[in-house]
N, C-alpha and C positions, 0 to 999 in steps of 0.2 A: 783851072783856077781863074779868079776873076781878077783882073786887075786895078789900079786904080782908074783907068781912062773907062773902065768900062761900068765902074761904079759911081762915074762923073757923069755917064751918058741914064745912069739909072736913074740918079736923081732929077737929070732934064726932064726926063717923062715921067715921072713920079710930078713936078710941076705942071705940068701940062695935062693930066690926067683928071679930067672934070668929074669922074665919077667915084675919085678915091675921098670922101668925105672928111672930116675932122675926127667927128663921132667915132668911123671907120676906124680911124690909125689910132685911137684913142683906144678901142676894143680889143688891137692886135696888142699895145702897148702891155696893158693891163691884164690878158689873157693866158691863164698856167695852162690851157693846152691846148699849147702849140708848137711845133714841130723843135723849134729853141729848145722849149722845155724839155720835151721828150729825150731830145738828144743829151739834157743834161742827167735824165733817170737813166741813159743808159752809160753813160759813163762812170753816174753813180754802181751800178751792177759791175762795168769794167775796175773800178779799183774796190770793187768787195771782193771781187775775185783775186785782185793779185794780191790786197792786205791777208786773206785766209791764208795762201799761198806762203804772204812771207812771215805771218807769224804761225804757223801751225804748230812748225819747229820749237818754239821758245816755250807751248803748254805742253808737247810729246815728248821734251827731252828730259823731263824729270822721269816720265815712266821709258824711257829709251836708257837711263845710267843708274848703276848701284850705289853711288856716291853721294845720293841728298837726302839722306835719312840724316836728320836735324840735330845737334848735339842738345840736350836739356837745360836750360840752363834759367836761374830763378828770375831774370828780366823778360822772360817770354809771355805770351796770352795766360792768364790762369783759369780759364775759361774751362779750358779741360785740362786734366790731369797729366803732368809730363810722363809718366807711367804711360797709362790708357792713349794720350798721341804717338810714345813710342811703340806700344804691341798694336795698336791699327796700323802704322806706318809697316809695321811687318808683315802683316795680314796681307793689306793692300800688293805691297811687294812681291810677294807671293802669285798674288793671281796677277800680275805682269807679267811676271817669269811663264804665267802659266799660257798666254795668250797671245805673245809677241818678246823675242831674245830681246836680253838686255848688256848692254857693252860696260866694258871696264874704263868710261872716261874721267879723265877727272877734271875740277874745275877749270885749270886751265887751257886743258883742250875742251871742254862744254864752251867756252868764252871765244876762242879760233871758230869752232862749229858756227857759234851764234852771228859774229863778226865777218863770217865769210860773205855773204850774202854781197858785202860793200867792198872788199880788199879789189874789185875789178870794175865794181860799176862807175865810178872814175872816170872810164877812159869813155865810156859812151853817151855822156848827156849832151856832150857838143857834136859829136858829129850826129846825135840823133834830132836834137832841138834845128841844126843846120837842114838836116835833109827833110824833116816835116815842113818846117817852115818854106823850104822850095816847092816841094814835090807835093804838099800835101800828106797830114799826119794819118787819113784811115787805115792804109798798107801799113805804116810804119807800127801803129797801134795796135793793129791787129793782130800780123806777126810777131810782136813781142807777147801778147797776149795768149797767143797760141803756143808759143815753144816754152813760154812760163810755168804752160798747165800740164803741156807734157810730160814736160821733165821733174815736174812735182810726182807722177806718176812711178817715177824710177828710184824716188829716193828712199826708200824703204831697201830697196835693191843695192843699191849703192851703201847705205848703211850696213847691210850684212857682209859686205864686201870689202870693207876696210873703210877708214875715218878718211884717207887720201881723195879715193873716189868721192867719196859724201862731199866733200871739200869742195872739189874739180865742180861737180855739178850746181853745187849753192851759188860759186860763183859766174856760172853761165847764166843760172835761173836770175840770178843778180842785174845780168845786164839785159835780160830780155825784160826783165819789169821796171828798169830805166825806160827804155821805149816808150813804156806804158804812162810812165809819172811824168815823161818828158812829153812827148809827143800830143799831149791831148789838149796841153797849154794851147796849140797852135788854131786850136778849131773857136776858140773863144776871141779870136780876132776878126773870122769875120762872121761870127752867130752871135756873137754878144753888145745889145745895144749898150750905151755907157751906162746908163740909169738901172740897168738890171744886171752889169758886170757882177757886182757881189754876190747879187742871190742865186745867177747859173753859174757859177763858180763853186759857192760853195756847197750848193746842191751836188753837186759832180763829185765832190772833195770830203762830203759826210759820208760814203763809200767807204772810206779809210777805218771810221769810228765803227758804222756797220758789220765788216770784215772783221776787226779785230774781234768785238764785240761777239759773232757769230760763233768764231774758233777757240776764242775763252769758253765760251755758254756751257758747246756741247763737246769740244775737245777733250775734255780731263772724262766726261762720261765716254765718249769713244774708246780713249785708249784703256780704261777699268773693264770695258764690257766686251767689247769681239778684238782690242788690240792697237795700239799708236799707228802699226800701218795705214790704217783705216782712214785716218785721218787726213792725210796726203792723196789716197786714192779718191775720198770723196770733195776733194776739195779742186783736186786735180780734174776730176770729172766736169766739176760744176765750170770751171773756166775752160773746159773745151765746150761747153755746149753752149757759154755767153758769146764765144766765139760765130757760133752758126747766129744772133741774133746780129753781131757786129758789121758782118759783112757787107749784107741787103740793106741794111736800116739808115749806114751811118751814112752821111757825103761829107765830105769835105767845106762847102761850104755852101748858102742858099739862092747859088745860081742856079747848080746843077743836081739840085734835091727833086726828084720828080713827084713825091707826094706833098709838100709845101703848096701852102695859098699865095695864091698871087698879090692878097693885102697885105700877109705875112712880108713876103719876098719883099715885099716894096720898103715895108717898115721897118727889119730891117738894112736893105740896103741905103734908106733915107737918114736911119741915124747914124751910121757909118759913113756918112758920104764925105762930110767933114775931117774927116781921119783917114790920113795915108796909112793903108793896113798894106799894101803890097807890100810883098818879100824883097830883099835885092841879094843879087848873088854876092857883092861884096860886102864887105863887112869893117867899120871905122874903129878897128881896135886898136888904135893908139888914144882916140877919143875916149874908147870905152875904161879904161887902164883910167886917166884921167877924171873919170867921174866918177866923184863922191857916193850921189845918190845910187848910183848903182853898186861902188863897194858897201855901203849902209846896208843893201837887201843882202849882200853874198855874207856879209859877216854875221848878221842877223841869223842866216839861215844855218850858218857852221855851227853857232849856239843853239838853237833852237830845235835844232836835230840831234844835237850832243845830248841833251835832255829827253826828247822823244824818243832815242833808242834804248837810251839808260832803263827809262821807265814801263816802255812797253816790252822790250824785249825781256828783262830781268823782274816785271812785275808778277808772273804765275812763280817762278823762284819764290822771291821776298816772300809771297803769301806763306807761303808753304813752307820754310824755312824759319823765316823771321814769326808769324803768325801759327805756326804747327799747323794748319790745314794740310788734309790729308788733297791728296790730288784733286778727285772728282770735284770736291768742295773749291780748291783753290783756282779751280776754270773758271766756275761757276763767280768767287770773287773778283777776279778779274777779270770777269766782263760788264759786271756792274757798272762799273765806273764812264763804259764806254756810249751808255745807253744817254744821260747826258747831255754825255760831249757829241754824238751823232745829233740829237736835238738843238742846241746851243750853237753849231759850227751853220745850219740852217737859219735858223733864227737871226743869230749875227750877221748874216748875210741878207735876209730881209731889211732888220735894223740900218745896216748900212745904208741899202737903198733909201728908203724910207727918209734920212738922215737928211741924204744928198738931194735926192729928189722935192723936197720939199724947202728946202736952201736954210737947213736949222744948220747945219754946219760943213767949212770947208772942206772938199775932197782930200786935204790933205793931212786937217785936225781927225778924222776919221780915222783913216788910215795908222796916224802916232795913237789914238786913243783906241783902239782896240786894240792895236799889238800893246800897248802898255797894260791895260787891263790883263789880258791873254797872259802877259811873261812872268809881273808882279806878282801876282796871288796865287799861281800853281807855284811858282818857286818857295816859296814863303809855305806854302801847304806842303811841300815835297820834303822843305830841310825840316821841317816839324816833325816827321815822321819817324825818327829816331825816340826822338825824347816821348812818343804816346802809342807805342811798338807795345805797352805793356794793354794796353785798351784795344782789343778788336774793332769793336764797332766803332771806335771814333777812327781807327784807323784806315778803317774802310771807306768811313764818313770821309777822311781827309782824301784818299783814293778817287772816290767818285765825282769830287769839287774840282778836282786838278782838270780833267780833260775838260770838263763841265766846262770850264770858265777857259783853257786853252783854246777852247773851238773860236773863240771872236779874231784868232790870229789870221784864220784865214780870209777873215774882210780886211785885214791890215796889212802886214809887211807881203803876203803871200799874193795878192793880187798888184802889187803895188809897182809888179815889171811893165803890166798890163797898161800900166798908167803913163809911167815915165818914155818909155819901147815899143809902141806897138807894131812896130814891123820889124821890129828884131824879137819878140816875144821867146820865140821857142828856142832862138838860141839862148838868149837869158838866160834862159829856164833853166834849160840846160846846165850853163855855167853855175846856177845858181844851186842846181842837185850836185856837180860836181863836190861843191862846200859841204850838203847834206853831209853825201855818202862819204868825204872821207870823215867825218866826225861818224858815222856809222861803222866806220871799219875799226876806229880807234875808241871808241865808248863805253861797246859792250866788252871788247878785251880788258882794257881799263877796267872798269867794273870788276869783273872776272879775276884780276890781280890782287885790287885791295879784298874781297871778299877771302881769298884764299889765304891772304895774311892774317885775317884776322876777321871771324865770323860773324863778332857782334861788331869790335868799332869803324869796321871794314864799310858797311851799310851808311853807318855817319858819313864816313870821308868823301864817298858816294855822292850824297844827296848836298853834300853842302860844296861840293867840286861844279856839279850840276848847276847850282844855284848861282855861284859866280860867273860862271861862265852865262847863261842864260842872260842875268842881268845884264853883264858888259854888254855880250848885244846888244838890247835895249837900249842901252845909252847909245851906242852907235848912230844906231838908228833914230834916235828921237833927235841929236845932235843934225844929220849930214842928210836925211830922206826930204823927197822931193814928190810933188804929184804933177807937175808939169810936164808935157812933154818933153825930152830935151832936144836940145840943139843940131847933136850929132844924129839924133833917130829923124832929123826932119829930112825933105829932098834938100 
């Protein structure tokens, strides 16, 4: 790892260096490829793999249970005939049975299944954000990457074998893809000049949209045509072999990259040279306890993940249930929405840059005005979605606007540890998923409770639970957030 004395001594010959031009550092500046970048496509690939991973579950489990054939009722789609969606719903059911067993769960163990994923990932964002940040995230990433895809591999297995086991493994897979969502924060400390923090962050981070996106598309057609197994096997595949590209490719950071140019390396080690990015092995957490702006990001994040679970994991359900889409259809709807918000989560990460870089607005007016954009108008399209549940296509319409416009979240509260922490980053992070997951372990059960009570105004209570919660963040955050470094993260 490089330290700070020795990205003091980088910057002295970076000045002394008569033949590194303006022009030069102007090109590396401005340049999509270059090894920064690259490292950010591949990260981007690392969280396509773990999003398939963790949402495969949530398009397999309607054709994985006997329990979600829809009650009729005259508030639904009139699009097709409640008849003709109940004898397809049968049809469909049918060649399920015929091509992969189907279990006796019912909603509120579908809601434990979904929820498991988070009931343990909890305990490992901090000591994983701890140990990347020392030791360096590629091992840490890696391994988590690896035994994620594995064990995506067995749960087909584990399924036939009782709902216990399924359980036991959801939640190991749980904390090897913390690793993954933790641990990568740390590499944007010292690969990410400040002027381009948004755009390789959220480059990395549109991964998420792509994944889901992928396993909505062709999920509901997998599990209809050779079986739901399938689904986990090919997806489990696909992240052992992003694995073989992880290994060779990735470094830790661009001291010690040995395919890297030397005008790169320089560039940025020069714009980092201002910024203590060193790790320390201690840690000021009575300081951290004490600061606002950092509880602003953690509570932001406990909302804002409270809604992201609600929605992604429970959105191929809703279709399907709320909308009568027959399965294959209802992947294929929800992945729509995701194509977007993978566009929009890029783009707002240009935008930012752009923003900053050109000094049209504060590092910190940014930051509140895209997560304010981001939280306002998906919520507002989310609680809508009860009262136009009888319109497909607008419902869909409202579906696809929501992530659309959530993507500008991660030029705003999501890079915003980056701003205030940069040598504690990956513990943040860390701390900061701890907030996610437990609002992930309690969301989709939640969910899972009101649905069961009550099928249609179950959906309401939902979305407008969602919606307060979501906002309150926001205020949080727009109230207490900060883009200066602070106090406690200097030497």
């Amino acid at each position: 790892m490089s330290t700070a004395a020795e990205v003091r001594a980088t910057e002295g010959d970076i000045s002394n260096d008569s033949n590194l031009h303006t022009s030069q550092v102007e090109g590396f500046r401005k340049g999509v490829c270059s090894v920064r970048h690259g490292l950010s496509v591949i990260l981007l690939l690392c969280n396509f793999a773990i999003y398939t991973q963790q949402m495969n579950i949530s398009i397999a489990i309607p054709a994985m249970v006997n329990h979600t054939i829809p009650p009729s009722h005259p508030s639904a789609s009139t699009e097709r005939p409640p008849t003709d969606s109940q004898d397809y719903w049968n049809e469909t059911l049918k060649e399920f049975k015929a091509v992969a067993p189907v279990y006796d769960w019912n909603p509120e163990i579908q809601g434990i299944v979904l929820s498991s994923l988070n009931y343990a990932s909890f305990l490992a964002p901090l000591p994983t954000g701890y140990v990347a940040g020392i030791f360096g995230a590629k091992r840490v990433v890696g391994a988590g990457l690896f035994i994620s895809s594995v064990l995506t591999l067995f749960i087909p297995l584990a399924a036939d074998t009782g709902v216990t086991l399924l359980i036991v493994i959801r939640v190991a897979q749980g904390i090897a893809q913390v690793m993954v969502t933790t641990g990568q924060y740390s590499f944007w400390v010292k690969w990410a000049p400040p002027m381009e923090r948004s755009q390789l962050v959220s480059i990395a981070t549109s991964g998420i949209m792509l994944g889901s996106f992928i396993v909505f598309a062709v999920g509901g057609l997998l599990c209809q045509t050779i079986g739901w197994p399938y689904i986990f096997y090919i997806f489990g595949g696909i992240g052992c072999v992003c694995c073989l590209l992880w290994f060779p490719l990735v470094y830790d950071d661009p001291m010690n990259h040995p395919f890297i140019s030397t005008g790169e390396k320089e560039y940025i080690m020069c714009a980092l040279a201002q910024k203590d990015c060193s790790p320390s092995w201690s840690l000021p957490i009575k300081a951290m306890i004490k600061s606002l702006p950092l509880w602003a990001i953690l509570v932001y994040s406990f909302c804002q993940y409270w809604t992201f679970y609600v929605v992604t994991v429970y959105r191929p359900t809703y279709i399907n249930s709320v909308l009568q889409a027959n399965l294959r259809d209802s992947g294929i709807l929800s992945a729509l929405p995701l194509i977007p918000g993978f566009i929009c989560t890029i783009l707002g990460g240009l935008l930012a840059d752009y923003l900053l870089s050109r000094k049209i607005l504060k590092l910190i007016t940014i930051r509140k005005l895209f997560t304010a954009v981001g939280v306002l108008l998906p919520s507002l399209l989310n609680m809508s979605l009860y009262w136009v549940r009888s319109s497909t296509s607008t419902s869909v319409a409202f579906l696809m606007l929501s992530p659309a416009i959530t993507g500008f979240c991660f030029s705003g509260a999501f890079v915003n540890i980056l701003d205030i922490a940069p040598r504690y980053t990956s513990f943040l992070r860390g701390l900061s998923q701890v907030f996610a997951h437990t609002a992930g372990a309690i969301s989709p059960t939640t969910t899972g409770f009101f649905i069961s009570q009550d099928s249609e105004l179950g959906w309401r209570n939902v979305f407008l639970l969602s919606a307060a919660i979501n906002i309150l963040g926001l205020i949080v955050y727009l109230i207490f957030s900060q883009a200066d470094v602070q106090d406690w993260a200097k030497e």
